[in-house]
Backbone as a chain_set.jsonl record, in Angstrom:
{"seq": "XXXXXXXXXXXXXXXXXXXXXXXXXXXXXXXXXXXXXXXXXXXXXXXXXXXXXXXXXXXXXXXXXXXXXX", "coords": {"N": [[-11.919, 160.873, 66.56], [-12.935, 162.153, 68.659], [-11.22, 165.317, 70.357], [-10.658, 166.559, 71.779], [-12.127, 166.963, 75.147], [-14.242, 168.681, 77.5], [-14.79, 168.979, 80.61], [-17.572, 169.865, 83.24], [-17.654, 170.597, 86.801], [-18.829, 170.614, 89.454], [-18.493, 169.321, 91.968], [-19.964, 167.765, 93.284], [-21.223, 164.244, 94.614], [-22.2, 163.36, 92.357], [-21.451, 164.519, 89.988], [-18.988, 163.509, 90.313], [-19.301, 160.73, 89.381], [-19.947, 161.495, 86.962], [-17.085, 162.75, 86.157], [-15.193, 160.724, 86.175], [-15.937, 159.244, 84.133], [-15.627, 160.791, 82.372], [-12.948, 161.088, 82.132], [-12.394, 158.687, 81.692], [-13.339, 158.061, 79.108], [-11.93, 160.21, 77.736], [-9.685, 158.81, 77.852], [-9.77, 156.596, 76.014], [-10.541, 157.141, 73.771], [-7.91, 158.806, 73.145], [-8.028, 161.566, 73.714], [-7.729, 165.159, 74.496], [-8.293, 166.719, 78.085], [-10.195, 169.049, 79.528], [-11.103, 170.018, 82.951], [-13.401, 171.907, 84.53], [-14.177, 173.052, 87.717], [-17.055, 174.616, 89.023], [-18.201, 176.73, 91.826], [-20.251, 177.853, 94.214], [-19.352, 181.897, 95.011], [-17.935, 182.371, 97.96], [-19.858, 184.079, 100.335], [-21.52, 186.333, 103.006], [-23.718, 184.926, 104.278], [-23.423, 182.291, 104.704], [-23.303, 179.098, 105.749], [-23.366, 177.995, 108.728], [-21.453, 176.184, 109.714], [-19.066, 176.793, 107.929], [-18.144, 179.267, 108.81], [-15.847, 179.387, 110.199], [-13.73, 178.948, 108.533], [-10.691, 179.551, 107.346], [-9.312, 179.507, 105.405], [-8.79, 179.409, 101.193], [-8.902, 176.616, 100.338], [-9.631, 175.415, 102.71], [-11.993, 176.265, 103.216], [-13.299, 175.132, 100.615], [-12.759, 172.269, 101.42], [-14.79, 172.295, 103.399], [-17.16, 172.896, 101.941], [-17.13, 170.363, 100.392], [-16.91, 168.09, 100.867], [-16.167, 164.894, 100.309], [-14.762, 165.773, 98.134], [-12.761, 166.867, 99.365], [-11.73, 164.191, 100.068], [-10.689, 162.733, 98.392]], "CA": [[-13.221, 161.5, 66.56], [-12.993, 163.535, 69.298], [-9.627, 165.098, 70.198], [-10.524, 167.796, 73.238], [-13.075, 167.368, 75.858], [-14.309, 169.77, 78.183], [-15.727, 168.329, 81.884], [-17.469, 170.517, 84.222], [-18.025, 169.64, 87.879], [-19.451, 171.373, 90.788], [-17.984, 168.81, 93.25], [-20.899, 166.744, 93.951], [-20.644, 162.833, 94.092], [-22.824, 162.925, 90.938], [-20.406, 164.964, 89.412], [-17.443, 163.02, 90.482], [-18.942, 160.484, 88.565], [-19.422, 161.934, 85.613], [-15.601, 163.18, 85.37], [-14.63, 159.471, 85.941], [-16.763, 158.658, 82.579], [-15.436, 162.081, 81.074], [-11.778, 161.125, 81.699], [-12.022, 157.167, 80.885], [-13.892, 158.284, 77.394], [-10.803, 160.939, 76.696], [-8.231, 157.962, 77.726], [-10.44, 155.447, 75.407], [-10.409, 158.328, 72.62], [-6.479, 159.465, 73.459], [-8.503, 162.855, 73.788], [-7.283, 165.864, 75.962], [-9.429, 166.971, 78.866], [-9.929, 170.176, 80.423], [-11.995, 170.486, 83.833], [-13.685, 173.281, 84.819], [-15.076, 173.583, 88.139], [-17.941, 175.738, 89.393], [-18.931, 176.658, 92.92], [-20.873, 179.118, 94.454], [-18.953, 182.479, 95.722], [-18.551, 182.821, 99.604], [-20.369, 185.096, 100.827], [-21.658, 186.6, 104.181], [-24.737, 184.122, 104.161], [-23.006, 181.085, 104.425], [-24.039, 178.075, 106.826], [-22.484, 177.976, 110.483], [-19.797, 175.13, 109.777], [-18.789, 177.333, 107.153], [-17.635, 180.529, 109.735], [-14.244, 179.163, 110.971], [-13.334, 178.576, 107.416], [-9.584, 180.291, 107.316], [-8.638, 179.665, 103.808], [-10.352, 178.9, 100.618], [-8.997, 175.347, 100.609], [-10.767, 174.927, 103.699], [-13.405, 176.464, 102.655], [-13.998, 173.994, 99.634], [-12.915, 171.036, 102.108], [-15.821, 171.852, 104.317], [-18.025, 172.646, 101.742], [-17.31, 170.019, 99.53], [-15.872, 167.18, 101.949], [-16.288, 163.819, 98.962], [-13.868, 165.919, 96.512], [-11.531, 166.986, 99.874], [-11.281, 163.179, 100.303], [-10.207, 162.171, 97.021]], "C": [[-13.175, 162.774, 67.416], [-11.681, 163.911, 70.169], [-9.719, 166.179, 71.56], [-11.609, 167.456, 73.796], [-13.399, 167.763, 77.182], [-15.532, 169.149, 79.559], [-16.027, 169.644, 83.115], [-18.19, 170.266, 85.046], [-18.407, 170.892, 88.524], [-19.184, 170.373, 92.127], [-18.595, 167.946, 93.735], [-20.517, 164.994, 93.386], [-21.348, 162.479, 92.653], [-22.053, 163.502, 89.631], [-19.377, 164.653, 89.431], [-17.702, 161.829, 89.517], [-19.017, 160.653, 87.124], [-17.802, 162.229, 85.069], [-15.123, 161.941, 85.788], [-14.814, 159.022, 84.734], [-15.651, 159.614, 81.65], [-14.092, 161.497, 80.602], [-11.921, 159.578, 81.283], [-12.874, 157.075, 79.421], [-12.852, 159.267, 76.994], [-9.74, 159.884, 77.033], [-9.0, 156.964, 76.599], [-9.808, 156.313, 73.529], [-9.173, 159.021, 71.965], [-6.806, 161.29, 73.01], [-8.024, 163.99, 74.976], [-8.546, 166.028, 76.42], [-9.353, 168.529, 79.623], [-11.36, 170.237, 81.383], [-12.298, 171.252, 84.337], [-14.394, 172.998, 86.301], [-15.754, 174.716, 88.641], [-18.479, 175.503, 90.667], [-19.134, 178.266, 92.995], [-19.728, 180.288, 95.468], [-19.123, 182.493, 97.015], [-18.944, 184.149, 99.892], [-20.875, 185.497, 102.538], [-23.161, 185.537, 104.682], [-24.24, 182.577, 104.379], [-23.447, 180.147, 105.749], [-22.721, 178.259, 108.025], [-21.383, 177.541, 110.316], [-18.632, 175.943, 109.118], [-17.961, 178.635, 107.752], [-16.387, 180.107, 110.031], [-13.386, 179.054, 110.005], [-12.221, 179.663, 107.465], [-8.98, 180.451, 105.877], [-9.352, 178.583, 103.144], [-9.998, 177.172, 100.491], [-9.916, 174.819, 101.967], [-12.018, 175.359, 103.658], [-14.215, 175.02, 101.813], [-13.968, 172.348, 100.772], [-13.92, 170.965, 102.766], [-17.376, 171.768, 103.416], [-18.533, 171.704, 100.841], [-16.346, 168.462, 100.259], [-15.807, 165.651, 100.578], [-15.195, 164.449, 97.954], [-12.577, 166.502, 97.824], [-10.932, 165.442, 100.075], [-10.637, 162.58, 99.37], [-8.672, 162.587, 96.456]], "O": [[-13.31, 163.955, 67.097], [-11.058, 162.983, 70.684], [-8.712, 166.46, 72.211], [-12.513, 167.565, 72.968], [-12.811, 167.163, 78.082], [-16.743, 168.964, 79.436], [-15.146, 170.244, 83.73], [-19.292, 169.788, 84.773], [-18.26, 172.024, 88.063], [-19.659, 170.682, 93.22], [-18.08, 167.229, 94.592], [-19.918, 164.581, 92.393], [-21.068, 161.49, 91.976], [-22.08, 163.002, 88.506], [-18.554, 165.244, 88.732], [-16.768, 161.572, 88.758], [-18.324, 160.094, 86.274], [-17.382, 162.012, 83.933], [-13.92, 162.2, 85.757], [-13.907, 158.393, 84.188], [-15.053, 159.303, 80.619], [-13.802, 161.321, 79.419], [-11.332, 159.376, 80.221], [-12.965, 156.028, 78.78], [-12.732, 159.302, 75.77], [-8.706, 160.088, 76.396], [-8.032, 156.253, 76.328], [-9.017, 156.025, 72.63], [-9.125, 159.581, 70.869], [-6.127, 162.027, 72.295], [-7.973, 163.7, 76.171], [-9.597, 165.766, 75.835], [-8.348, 168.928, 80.212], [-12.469, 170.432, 80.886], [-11.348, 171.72, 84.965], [-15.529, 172.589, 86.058], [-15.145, 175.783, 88.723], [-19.108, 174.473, 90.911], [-18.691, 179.27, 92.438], [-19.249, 179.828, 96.505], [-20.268, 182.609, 97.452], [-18.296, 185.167, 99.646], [-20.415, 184.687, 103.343], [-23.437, 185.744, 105.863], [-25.067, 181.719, 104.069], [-23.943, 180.714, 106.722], [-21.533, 178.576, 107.974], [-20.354, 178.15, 110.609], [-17.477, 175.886, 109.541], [-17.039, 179.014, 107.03], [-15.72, 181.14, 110.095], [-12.201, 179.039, 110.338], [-12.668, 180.798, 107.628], [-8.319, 181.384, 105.419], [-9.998, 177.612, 103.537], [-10.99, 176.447, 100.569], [-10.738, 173.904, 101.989], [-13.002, 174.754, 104.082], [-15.141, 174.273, 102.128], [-14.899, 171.548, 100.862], [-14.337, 169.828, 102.988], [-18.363, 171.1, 103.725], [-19.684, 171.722, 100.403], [-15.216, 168.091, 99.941], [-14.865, 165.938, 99.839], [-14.758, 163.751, 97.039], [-11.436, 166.598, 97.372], [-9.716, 165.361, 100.242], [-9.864, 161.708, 99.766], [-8.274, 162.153, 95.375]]}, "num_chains": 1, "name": "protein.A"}
């Protein structure tokens, strides 16, 4: 039925589980998967914790700590 499907996250735990569903409906299906995520550019506005941030992995780890744990 369906032979490609396309998951896109933004990192949140409501979004983590959706791409648990996405990928155990393309292993059910033997469907490929491609994930896209989307976060917001850093910019000069960003929250306090967010200032010490040295690289963009640490960036996303601080601002996205549930998908650095995983």
């Amino acid at each position: 039925m369906y032979k490609h499907i396309l998951i896109a996250t933004d990192g949140s735990s409501l979004a983590q589980n959706a791409v648990a569903t996405g990928v155990a409906l393309a292993h059910a299906l033997g469907a490929c998967i491609t994930v896209l995520m989307v976060t917001e550019p850093p910019t000069n506005l960003v929250p306090g914790t967010m200032i010490g941030a040295t690289s963009e992995d640490e960036h996303d780890s601080q601002l996205y700590p549930d998908v650095a744990a995983a």
